[in-house]
C-alpha positions as a Markdown table, in Angstrom:
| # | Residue | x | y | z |
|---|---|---|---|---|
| 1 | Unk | 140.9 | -218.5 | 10.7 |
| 2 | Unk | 137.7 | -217.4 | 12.6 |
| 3 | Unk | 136.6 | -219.4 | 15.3 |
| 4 | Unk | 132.7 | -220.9 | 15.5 |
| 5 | Unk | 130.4 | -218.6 | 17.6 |
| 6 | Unk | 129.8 | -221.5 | 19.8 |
| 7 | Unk | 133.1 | -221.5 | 20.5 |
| 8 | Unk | 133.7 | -218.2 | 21.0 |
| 9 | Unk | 130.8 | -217.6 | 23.8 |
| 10 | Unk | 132.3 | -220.9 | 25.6 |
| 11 | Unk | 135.4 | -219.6 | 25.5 |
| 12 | Unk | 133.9 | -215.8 | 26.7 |
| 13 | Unk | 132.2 | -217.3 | 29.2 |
| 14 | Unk | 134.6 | -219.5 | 31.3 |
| 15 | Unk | 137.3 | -216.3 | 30.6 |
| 16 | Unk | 134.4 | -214.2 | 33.2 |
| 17 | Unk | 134.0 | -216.7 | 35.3 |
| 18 | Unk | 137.7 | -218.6 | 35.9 |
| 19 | Unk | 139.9 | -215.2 | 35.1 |
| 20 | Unk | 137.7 | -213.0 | 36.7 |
| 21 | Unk | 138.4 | -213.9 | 40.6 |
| 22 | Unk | 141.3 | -211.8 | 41.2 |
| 23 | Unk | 139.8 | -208.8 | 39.0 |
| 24 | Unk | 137.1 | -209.2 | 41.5 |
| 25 | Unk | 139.3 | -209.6 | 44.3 |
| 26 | Unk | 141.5 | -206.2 | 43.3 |
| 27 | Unk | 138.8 | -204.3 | 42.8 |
| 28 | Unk | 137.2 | -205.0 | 46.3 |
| 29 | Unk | 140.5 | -204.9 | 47.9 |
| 30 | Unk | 142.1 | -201.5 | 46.0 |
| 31 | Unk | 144.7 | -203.2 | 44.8 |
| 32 | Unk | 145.9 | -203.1 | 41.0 |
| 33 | Unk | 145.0 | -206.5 | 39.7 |
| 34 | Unk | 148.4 | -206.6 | 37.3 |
| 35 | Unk | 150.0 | -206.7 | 41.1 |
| 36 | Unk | 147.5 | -209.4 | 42.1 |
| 37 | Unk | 148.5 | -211.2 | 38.8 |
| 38 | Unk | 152.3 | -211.5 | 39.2 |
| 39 | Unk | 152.3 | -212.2 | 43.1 |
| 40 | Unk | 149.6 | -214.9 | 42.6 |
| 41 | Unk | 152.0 | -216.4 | 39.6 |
| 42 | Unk | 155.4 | -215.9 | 41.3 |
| 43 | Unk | 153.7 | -217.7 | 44.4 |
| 44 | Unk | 152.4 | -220.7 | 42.7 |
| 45 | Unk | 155.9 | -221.3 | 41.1 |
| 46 | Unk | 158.1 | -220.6 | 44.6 |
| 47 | Unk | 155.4 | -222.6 | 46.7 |
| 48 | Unk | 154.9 | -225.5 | 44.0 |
| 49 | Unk | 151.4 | -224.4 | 42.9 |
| 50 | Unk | 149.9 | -224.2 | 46.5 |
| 51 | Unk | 148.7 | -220.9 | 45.3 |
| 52 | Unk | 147.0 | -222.8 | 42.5 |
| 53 | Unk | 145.1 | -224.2 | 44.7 |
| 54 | Unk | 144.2 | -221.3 | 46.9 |
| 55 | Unk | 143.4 | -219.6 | 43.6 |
| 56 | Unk | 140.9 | -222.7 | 43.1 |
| 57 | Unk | 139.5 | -222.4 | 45.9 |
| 58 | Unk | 138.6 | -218.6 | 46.0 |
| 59 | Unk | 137.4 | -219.2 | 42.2 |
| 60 | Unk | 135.0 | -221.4 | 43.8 |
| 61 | Unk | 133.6 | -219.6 | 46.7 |
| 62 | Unk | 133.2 | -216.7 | 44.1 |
| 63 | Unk | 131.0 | -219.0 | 41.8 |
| 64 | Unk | 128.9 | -220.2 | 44.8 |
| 65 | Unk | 128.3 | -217.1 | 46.2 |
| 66 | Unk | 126.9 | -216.1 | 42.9 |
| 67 | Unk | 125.0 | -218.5 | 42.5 |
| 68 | Unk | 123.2 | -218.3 | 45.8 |
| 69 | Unk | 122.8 | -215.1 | 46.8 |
| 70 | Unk | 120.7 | -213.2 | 44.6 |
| 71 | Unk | 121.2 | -209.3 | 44.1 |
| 72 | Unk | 118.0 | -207.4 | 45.2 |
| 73 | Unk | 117.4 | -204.6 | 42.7 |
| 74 | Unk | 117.1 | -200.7 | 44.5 |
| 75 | Unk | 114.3 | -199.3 | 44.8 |
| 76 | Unk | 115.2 | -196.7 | 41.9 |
| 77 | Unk | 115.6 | -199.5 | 39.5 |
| 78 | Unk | 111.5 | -200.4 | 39.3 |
């Protein structure tokens, strides 16, 4: 069964922004995010989701720095 395009670009969208943190994160860091994954799930279930929340938390600070600082475009891009 196909799923309704609304749908589908909800579900696209919150995928970027909530599962994107530690691709960001890995990326910035050099680490490989599939090792970010596992230590960030292993974590949550030996500390009883206090990674969760530190997961939260860094989802959030990513959000709000997007949302307030704006990227200046180069000088090559006018």
């Amino acid at each position: 069964m196909h799923e309704p395009k609304f749908i589908s670009s909800i579900r696209h969208k919150i995928e970027r922004e909530w599962f994107g943190t530690l691709t960001r994160m890995g990326t910035k860091l050099g680490i490989p995010v599939s090792k970010l994954r596992v230590f960030f799930i292993y974590s949550t279930f030996a500390t009883v989701g206090f990674f969760f929340l530190v997961y939260l938390m860094l989802a959030f600070s990513l959000w709000v720095k997007d949302i307030f600082i704006t990227r200046r475009p180069s000088v090559f891009d006018l």
